[in-house]
Steps between C-alpha positions, in 0.01 A plus 500: 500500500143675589403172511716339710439800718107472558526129541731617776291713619202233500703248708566754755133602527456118605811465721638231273858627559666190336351565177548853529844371592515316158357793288782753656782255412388510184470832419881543674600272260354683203475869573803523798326809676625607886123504576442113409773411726349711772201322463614151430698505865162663652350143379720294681445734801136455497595158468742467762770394272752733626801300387424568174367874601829548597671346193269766301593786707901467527470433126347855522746661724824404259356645200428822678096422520473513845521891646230549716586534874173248550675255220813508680397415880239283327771283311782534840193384729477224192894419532467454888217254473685312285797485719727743328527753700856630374317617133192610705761774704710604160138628324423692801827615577466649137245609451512739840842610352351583146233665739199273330390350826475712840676454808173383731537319803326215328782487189767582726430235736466245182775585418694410825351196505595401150865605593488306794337117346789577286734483784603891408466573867729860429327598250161417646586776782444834295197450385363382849645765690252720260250291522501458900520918499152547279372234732295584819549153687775325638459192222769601229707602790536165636567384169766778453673393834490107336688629197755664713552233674549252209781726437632510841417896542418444866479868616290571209288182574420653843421840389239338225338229766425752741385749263248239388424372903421894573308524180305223592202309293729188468381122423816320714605741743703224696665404232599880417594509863702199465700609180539832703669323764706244297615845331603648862688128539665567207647833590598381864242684677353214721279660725291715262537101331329376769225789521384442154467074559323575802235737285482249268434226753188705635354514184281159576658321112559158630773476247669825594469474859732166482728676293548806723515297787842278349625821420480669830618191656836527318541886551455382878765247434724731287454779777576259786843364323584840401471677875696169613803567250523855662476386814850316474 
């Protein structure tokens, strides 16, 4: 084993990662340590290989090897690269309620997202709304109001958008101004509707600018057939 060790050691010394790759499956295979398997899915990191990184590490987590809170966003963060985001949110989700990893910003926010690739928009909405509340922009706000409104919680939606809007520090504001007025739509109040497309129509976004302006147009239309039915 000693041996096997310092000829790992040598191979690292030189960066040779796929023979230190080789030497580490070996000594798994004949002394089964927790440290060896550490080390043998730090390889295929080094090597980029994190398919098989990630086939190390979930090996890990189901015989209890993984416990570290680093471990366990490392192998979620693994899980959502590899498109499977519904494992990635179950190892966070437990270990923040076995109280191994912290409730950050970061993690919560991770979490969310996991949730939400996993089309788990309700259950992607707790951990947000903590996340948005640690945060000092208006970014995981705007996302909040999204997940509120995949859910068709329209009042919420509103209150989360323009939390975010007033918070400010955003990437899309017209599009955050154009989900806040689709949200308004939603709940029948047209003319704060049409306040938020015309925001977003100012905001100089090609894209969002031609998208306000359709909107508007049909409030104008809706507005107009709406004061002529009251009119008879």
């Amino acid at each position: 084993e000693n041996w096997y060790l310092l000829l790992r050691v040598n191979y690292y010394e030189l960066k040779d990662y796929k023979n230190m790759a080789v030497v580490l499956r070996e000594l798994v295979s004949l002394y089964p340590k927790k440290q060896y398997l550490q080390d043998l899915a730090g390889a295929y990191s080094q090597m980029g290989d994190t398919k098989k990184q990630l086939g190390i590490m979930e090996a890990m987590y189901e015989t209890g090897y993984v416990t570290s809170e680093s471990q366990l966003k490392n192998l979620a963060s693994l899980f959502i690269m590899h498109g499977v985001p519904y494992k990635a949110a179950k190892v966070l989700k437990k270990g923040i309620d076995e109280g191994t990893v912290r409730e950050t910003e970061k993690i919560l926010s991770l979490l969310s997202q996991s949730w939400m690739q996993s089309r788990e928009d309700k259950k992607a909405i707790p951990p947000l709304r903590k996340a948005a509340a640690l945060s000092s922009g208006g970014e995981l706000w705007i996302r909040l109001g999204q997940a509120y409104a995949n859910v068709d919680q329209w009042n919420e939606a509103v209150k989360a958008l323009r939390t975010g809007l007033n918070k400010g520090g955003l990437k899309r504001t017209g599009a955050a101004n154009i989900l806040l007025g689709m949200s308004y739509y939603n709940m029948k109040m047209l003319d704060k509707a049409k306040t938020a497309f015309a925001a977003a129509s100012r905001t100089g976004n090609r894209k969002n600018k031609k998208a306000a302006d359709q909107w508007i147009k049909y409030i104008d239309t809706e507005l107009e057939r709406m004061e002529s039915l009251a009119q008879r």
